[in-house]
C-alpha positions in Angstrom: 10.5 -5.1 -16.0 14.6 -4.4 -16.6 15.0 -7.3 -18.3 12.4 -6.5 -20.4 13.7 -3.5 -21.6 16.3 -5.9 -23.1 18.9 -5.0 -20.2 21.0 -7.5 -17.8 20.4 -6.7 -14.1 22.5 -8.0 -11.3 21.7 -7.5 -8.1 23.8 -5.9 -5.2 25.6 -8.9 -3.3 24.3 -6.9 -0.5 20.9 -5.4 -1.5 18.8 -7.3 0.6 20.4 -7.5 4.1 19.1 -4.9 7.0 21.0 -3.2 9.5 19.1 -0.7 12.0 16.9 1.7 9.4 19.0 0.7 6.5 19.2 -1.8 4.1 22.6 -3.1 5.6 25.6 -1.8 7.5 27.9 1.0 5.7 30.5 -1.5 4.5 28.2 -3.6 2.9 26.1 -0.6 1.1 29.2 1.2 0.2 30.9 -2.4 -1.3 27.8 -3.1 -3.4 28.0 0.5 -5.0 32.2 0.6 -5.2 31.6 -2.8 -6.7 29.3 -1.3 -9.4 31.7 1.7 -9.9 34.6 -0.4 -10.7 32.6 -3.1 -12.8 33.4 -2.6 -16.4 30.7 -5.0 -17.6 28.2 -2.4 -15.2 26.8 0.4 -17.4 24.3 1.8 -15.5 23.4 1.7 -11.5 19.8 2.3 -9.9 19.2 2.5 -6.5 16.5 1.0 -5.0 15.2 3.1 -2.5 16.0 6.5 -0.6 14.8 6.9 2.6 18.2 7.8 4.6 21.8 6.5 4.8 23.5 7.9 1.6 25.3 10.4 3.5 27.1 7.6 5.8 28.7 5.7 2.8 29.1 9.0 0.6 32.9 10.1 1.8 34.0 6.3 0.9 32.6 6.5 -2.7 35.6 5.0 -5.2 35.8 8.6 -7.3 38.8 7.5 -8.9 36.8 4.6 -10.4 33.8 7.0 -11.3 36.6 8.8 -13.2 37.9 6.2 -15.0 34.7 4.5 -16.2 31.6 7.0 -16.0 28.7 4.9 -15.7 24.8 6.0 -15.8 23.3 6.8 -12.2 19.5 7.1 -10.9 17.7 7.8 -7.9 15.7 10.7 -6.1 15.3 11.7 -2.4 18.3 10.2 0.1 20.1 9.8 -3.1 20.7 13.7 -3.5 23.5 13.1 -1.2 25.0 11.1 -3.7 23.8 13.1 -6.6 25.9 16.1 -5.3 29.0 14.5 -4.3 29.5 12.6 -7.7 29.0 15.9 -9.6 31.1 17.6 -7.1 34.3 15.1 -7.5 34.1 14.2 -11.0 31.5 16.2 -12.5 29.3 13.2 -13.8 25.8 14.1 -14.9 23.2 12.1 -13.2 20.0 11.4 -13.2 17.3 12.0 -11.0 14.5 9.7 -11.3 12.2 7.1 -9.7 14.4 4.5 -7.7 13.7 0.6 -8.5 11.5 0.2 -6.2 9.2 3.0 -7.5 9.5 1.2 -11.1 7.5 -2.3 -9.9 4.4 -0.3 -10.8 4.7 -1.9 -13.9 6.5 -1.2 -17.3 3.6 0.7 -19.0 2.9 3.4 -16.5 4.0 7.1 -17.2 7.2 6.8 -14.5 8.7 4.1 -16.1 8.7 4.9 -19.3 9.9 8.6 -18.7 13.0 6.8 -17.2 13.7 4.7 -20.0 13.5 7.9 -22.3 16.2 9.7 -19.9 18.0 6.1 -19.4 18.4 4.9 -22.8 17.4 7.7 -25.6 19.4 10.8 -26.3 15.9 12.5 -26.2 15.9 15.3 -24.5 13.1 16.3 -21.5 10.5 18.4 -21.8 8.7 19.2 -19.0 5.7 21.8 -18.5 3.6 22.2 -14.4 1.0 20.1 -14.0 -2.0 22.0 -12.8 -2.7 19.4 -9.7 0.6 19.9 -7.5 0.4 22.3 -4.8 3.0 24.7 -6.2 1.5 24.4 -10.1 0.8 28.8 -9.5 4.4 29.7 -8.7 6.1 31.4 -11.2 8.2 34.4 -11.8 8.6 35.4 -15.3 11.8 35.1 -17.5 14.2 32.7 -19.5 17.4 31.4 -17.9 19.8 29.0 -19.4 22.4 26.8 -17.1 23.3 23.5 -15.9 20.9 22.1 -13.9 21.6 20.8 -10.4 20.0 19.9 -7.2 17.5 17.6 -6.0 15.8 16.8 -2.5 15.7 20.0 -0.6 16.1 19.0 2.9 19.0 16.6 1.5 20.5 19.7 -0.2 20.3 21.7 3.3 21.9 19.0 5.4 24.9 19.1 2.7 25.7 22.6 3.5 28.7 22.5 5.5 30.3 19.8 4.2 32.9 19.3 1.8 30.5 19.1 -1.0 29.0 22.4 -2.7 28.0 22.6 -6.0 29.0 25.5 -7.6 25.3 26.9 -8.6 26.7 29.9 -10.0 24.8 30.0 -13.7 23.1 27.3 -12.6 19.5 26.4 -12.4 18.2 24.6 -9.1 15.9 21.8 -9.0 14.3 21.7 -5.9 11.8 19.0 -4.5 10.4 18.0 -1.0 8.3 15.5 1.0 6.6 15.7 4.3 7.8 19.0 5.5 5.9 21.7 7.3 6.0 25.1 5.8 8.2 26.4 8.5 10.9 23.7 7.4 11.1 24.6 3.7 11.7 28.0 4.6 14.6 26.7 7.2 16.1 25.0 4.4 16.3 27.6 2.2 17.2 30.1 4.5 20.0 27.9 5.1 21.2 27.1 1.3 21.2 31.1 1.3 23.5 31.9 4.5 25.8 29.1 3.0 26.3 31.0 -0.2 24.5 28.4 -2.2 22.1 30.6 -4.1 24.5 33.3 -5.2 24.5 33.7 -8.6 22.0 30.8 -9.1 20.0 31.9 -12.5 17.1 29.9 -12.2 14.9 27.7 -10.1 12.5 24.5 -11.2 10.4 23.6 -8.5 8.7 20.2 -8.6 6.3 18.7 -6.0 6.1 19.3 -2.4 4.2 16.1 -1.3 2.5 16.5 2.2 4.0 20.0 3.1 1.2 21.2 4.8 0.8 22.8 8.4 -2.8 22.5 10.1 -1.7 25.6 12.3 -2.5 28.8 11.0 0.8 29.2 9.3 1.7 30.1 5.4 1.1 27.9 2.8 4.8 25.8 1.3 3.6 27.7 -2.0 3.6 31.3 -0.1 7.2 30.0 1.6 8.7 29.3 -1.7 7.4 32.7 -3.4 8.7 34.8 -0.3 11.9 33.3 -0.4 12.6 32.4 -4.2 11.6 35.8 -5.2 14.2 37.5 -3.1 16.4 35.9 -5.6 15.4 38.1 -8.8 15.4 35.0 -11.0 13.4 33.5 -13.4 10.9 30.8 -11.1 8.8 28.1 -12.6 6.4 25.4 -10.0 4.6 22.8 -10.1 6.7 20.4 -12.2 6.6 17.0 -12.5 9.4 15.3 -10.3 10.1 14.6 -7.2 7.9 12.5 -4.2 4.7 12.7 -6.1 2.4 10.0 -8.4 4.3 11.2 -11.5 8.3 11.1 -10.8 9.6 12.6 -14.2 13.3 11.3 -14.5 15.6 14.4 -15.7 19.2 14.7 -15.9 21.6 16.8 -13.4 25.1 18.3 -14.6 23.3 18.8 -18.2 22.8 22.2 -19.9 19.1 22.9 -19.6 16.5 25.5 -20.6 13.9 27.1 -17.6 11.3 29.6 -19.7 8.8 30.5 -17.1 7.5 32.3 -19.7 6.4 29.2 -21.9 6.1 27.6 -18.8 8.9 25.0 -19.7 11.6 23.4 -18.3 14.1 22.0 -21.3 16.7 19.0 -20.4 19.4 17.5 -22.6 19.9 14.1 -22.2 22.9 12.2 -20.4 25.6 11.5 -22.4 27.7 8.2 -22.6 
């Protein structure tokens, strides 16, 4: 489907092997992306899948190379690891989008061609709730304008504490989970708030919250977010488009961006090169 899009793909020397739960040891995963880092003739890298590992290779990322040659970066989920750190060493904008596994669905379905548009237009995203996801009703009204950052929010919890924070301040926070009970959301983002994470955050875009139920008699994940994203006195708008559900809207992070919860609308410039 790459190669259709007129592109050259090269795989990872490494991309196939398996080590434990992980698709190879550390040294091999973090070879095949320092490889692609330093590779001038590399102008873009996808990740194939998420899952977990990212943070066990993230420390040995080559920044210097990331520096000196910023190339264009995708991937969701365990990849918010990676997401975070690249921003927070040498401020490239990302993007988070389907990984390559989640494009062999074919090159005419709705994911795919959303990540060409962030991939290989200077389009910017426009992105509005879609009534089916679970948090499509959240919203607290207003209009906030910042560089958007984020990703996974368990991944974002389980960075707290190490040696890369994002500084959120003005920022708005993208925010998407997967098979987390109610109870656990709230950990999270009780956690992102005793860290000092959410100060000053202007805005929040909440996407999907794939299988975060609770068959006790607990709160809903939607009732979890309001209670604790409200505290925040900032303009809140759910039920977008990205994260572990059907529809994985790629977007960019580290770009200026435009949350109207108002217009229901989430604004995103596109990733410069």
């Amino acid at each position: 489907m790459l190669s259709a899009w007129g592109l050259r793909v090269r795989l990872g020397s490494n991309a196939l092997r398996r080590y434990f739960y992980l698709a190879g040891t550390d040294e091999e995963r973090l070879a095949d992306l320092n490889s692609a880092f330093r590779d001038p003739d590399v102008r873009a890298v996808l990740c194939i899948r998420g899952g977990y590992g990212a943070q066990r290779i993230v420390d040995g990322i080559d920044f210097d190379a990331v520096r000196a040659d910023p190339k264009l970066f995708m991937g969701f989920s365990d990849i918010t690891a990676l997401h975070v750190a690249l921003w927070c060493e040498t401020r490239l904008a990302t993007i988070h989008g389907p990984t390559a596994y989640g494009l062999a669905t074919g090159p005419d379905c709705t994911r795919a061609l959303d990540a060409r548009q962030a991939l290989m237009t200077r389009d910017p995203i426009v992105m509005t709730p879609d009534e089916n996801e679970g948090t499509a009703q959240l919203r607290l009204a207003g209009r906030a304008e910042g560089v958007l950052l984020g990703g996974n929010l368990t991944m974002l919890a389980a960075t707290a504490g190490t040696r890369h924070r994002p500084d959120l301040n003005g920022a708005i926070l993208m925010i998407e989970a997967t098979d987390e009970e109610p109870y656990r959301v709230d950990r999270s983002l009780v956690q992102l708030k005793r860290a000092g994470w959410l100060d000053g955050v202007a805005g929040v875009a909440v996407g999907q919250f794939t299988r975060c139920e609770d068959d006790g008699p607990t709160p809903t994940v939607q009732q979890v977010l309001a209670e604790q994203l409200g505290s925040l006195g900032v303009p809140v708008l759910g039920g977008l488009p990205f994260g572990h559900g059907e529809q994985q809207t790629a977007l960019g992070l580290g770009v200026p961006a435009i949350l109207d919860a108002d217009t229901r609308t989430l604004t995103v410039q596109p990733v410069g090169q």
